[in-house]
N, C-alpha and C positions, 0 to 999 in steps of 0.2 A: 114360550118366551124365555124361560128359565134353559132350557137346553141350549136355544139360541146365544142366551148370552154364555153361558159355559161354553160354550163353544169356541165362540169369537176371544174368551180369556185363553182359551187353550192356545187360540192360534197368536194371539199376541205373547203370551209365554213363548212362545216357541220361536217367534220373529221375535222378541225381544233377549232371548238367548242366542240366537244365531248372529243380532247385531252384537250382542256383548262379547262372543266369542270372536267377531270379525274384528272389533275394535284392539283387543287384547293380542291378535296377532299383527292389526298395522303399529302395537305400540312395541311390541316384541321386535318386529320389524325396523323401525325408526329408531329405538335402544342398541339393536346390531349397529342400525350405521350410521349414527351419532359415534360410537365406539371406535368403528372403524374412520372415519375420517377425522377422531382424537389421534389416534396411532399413526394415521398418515399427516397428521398435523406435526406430531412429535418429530416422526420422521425428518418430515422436511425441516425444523428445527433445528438437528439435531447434524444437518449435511449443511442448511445454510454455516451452524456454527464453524463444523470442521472446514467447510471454504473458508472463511472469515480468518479463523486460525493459519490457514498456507497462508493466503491472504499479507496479514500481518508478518508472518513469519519470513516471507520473500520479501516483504517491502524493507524490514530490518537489517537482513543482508544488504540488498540495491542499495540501504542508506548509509551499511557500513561500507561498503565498497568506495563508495559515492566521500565519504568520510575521508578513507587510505587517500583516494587520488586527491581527495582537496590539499591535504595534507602532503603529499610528496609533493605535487604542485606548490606550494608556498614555500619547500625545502630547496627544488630547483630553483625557485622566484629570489630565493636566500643570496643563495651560493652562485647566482648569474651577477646578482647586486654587488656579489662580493668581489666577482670578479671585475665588472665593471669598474668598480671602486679601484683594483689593483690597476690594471689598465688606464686609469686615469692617473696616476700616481708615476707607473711606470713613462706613461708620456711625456707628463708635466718633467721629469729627470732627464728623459730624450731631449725634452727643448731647451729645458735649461743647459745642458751639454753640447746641443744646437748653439744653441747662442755664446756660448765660452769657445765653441770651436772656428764659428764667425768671426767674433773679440782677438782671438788670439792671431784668425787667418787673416784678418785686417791690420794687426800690429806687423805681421811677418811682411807683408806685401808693402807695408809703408817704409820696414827696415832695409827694405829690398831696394826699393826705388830709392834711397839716398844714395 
């Protein structure tokens, strides 16, 4: 009985050493690639960031660009205004000049016909 049971201790020694051994390599195992999918995590981190940065970094351009043209646009919208303005100004002196040269063509024509 005694050898019997030495026995059966030996053999669970020895199954109980070969799971301990198994265990400590699927944990070896899962520590490698727990690691590696930190580093591939970082990775991607780290490329999201620098997209992120062009990203920003073109959008700031496009907004200054976006900026200049709003700005020469409201310079044109200026200086079209201004001219308009001129243009009304110079008419307004056309018609009045219109109308004095009417006034005076109607005074000639009246002096005429006596």
């Amino acid at each position: 009985q005694l050898l019997l049971t030495i026995s059966e201790k030996n053999e669970l020694s020895k199954s109980l050493g070969m799971v301990q051994k198994e265990l400590q390599e699927k944990e070896s195992e899962t520590i490698r690639e727990i690691s590696e999918y930190q580093e591939q995590l970082h990775q991607a981190e780290k490329d999201h960031q620098a997209a992120l940065t062009e990203v920003n970094q073109n959008n700031e351009v496009e907004i200054q660009a976006c900026q200049d043209k709003m700005n020469s646009l409201e310079h044109f919208i200026r200086s079209q205004n201004m001219e308009i303005e001129r243009l009304k100004s110079n008419n307004e002196e056309l018609n009045n000049f219109l109308k004095e040269a009417n006034q005076t063509l109607g005074e000639l024509q009246k002096i005429k016909v006596r």
